[in-house]
VMD Tcl script that draws the C-alpha trace (Angstrom):
set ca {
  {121.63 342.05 -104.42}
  {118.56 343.24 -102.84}
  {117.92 343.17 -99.13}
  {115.64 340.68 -97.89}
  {113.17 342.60 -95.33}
  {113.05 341.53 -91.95}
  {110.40 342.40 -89.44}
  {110.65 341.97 -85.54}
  {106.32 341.28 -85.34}
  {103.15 342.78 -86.44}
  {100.36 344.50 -84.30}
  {97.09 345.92 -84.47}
  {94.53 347.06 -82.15}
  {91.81 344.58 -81.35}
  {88.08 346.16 -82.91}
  {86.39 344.95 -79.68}
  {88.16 348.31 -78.19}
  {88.39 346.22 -74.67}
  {90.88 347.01 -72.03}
  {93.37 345.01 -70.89}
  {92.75 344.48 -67.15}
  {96.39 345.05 -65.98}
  {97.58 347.71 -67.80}
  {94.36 349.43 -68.89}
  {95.56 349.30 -72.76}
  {93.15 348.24 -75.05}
  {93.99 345.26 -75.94}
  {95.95 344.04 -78.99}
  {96.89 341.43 -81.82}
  {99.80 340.46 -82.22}
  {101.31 338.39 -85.56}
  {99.55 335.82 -87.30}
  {96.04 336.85 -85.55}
  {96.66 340.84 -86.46}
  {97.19 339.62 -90.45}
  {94.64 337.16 -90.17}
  {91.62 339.46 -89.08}
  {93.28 342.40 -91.24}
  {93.01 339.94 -94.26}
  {89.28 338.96 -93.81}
  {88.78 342.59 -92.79}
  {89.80 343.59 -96.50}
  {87.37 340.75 -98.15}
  {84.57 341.73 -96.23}
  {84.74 345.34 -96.84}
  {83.20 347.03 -99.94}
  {84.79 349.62 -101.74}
  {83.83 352.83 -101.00}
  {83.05 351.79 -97.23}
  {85.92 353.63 -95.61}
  {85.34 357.21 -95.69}
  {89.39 358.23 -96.47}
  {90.16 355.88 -99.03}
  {87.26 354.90 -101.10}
  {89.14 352.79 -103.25}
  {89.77 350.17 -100.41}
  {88.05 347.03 -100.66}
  {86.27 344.49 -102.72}
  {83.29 343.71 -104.84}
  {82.21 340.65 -102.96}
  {79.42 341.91 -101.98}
  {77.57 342.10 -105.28}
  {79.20 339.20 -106.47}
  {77.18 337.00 -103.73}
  {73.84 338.23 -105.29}
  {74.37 336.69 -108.71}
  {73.79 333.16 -109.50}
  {75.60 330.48 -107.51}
  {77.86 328.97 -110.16}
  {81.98 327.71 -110.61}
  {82.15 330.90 -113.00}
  {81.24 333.07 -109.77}
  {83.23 331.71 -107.53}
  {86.23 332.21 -110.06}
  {84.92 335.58 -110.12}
  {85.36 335.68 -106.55}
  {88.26 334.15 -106.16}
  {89.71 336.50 -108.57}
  {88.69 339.62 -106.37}
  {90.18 338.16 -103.06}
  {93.57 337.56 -104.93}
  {93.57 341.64 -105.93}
  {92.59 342.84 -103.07}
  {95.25 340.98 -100.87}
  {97.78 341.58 -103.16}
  {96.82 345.67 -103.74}
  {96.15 346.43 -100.26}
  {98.12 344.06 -97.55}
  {102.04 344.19 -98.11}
  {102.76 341.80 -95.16}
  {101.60 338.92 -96.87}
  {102.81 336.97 -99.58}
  {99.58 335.45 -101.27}
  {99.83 331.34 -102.22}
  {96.42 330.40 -103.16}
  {92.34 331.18 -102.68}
  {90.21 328.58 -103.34}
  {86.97 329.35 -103.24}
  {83.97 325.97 -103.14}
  {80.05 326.99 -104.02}
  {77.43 325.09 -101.98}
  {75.10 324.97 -104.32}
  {72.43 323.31 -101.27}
  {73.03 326.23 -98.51}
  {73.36 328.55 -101.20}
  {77.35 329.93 -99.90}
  {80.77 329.93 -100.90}
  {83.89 328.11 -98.49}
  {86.34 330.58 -99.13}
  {89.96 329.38 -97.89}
  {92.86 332.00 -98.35}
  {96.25 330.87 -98.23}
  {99.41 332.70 -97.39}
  {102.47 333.18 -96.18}
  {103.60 336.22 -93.54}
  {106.30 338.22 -95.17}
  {109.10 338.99 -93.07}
  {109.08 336.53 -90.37}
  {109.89 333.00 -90.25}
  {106.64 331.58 -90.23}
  {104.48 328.68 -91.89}
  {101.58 328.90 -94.48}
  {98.55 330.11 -92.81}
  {95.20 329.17 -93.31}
  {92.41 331.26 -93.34}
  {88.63 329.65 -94.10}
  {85.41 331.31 -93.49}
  {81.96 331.64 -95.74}
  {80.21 333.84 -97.68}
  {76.98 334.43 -97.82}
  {74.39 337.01 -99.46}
  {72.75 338.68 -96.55}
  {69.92 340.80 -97.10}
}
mol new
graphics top color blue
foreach p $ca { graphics top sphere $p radius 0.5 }
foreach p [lrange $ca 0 end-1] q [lrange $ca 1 end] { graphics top cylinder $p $q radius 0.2 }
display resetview
């Protein structure tokens, strides 16, 4: 029977590159905020953007220049979903729904999932897209 994988917590540095004003470490994230920002951090990158590993990242970016449409946003939806399952082990992916706004001419993109190895609940994660020029 396989071993179910434990973890004691997650970490990563904060991309503000503060300090921390008592010990003089920059300052970190810890758990649910560390996945969190890592997850959005892999949506919002292209691939090709990260010098070392060119392969990292989405096609979001072009996708938001087409036509607003439901065929899109499955489109979209679609990408999230690889990406998050390729590239970020510590999560166990539930759902993406992804909502055009046809009016302010974005998508509502919430990303549901659960932290592997802790005891934790679903998260939520919702932000927008939007084609920037």
């Amino acid at each position: 029977m396989p071993l179910e994988r434990k973890s004691q917590g997650f970490l990563d540095l904060s991309l503000t590159f503060k300090q921390n004003p008592l010990s003089q470490d920059l300052i970190t994230l810890k758990n649910d905020v560390a996945i969190a920002r890592s997850v959005r951090n892999l949506v919002l990158t292209s691939a090709g953007e990260r010098f070392f590993n060119p392969t990292l990242g989405s096609g979001i970016s072009r996708l938001l220049f087409d036509n607003i449409s439901d065929i899109t946003a499955d489109q979209i939806k679609d990408e999230i979903s690889r990406v998050i399952n390729l590239y970020e082990p510590r999560v166990s992916l539930v759902r993406v729904i992804c909502r055009p706004d046809y009016d302010s001419g974005q998508y509502a993109i919430t990303i549901r999932y659960r932290i592997v190895g802790i005891d934790a609940t679903i998260e939520d994660l919702s932000f927008v897209l939007q084609a920037t020029r």
